[in-house]
C-alpha positions as CSV (number, residue, x, y, z in Angstrom):
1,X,7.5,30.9,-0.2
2,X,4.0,31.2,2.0
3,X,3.2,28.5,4.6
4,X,0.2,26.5,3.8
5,X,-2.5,27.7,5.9
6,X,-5.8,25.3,6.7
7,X,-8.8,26.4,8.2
8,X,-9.9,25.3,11.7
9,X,-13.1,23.4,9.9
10,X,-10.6,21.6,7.8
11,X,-7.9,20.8,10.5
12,X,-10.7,19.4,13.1
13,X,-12.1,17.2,10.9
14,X,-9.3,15.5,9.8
15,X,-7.9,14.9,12.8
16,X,-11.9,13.6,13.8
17,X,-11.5,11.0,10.7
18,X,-8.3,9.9,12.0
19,X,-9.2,9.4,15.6
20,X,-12.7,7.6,14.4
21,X,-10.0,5.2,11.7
22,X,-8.1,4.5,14.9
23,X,-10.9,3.7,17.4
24,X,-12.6,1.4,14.6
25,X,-9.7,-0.7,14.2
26,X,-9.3,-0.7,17.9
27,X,-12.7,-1.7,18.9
28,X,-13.4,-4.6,15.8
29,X,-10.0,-6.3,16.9
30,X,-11.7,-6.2,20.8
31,X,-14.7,-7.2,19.5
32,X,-13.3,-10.5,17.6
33,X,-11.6,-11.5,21.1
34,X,-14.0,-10.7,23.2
35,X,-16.2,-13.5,21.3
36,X,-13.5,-15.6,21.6
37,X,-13.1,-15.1,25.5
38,X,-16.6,-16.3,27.8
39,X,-16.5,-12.9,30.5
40,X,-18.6,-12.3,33.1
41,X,-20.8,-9.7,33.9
42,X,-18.5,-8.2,36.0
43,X,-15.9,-7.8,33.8
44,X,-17.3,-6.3,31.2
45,X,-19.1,-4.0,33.8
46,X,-15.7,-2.9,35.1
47,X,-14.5,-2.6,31.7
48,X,-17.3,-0.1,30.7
49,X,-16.7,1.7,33.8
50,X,-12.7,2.1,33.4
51,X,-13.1,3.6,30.0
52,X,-16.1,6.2,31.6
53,X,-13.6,7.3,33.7
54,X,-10.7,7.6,31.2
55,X,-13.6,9.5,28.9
56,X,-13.8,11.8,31.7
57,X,-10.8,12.0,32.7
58,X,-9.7,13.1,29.0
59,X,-12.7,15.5,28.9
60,X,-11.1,16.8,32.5
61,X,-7.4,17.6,30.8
């Protein structure tokens, strides 16, 4: 019996879906406790700037 074969188009883009599902759910369960939690400037300053740097750093690898 052949293997099941999927085209690269097909593969990335399901694989983009499921990365965009998990970063959604990520972000909107942030989001409620970040309203729930007063921050300061600074904080969320350094918390834009930690995941710039992982964003590169993944970019890097």
């Amino acid at each position: 019996m052949p293997e099941p074969r999927v085209s690269a188009l097909v593969l990335v883009a399901g694989l983009a879906f499921g990365a965009a599902a998990l970063l959604f759910t990520a972000v909107a369960e942030l989001l409620v406790e970040a309203y729930e939690i007063k921050e300061s400037t600074g904080t969320i300053a350094m918390a834009a700037v930690g995941f710039l740097v992982f964003l590169l750093l993944m970019m890097l690898m």
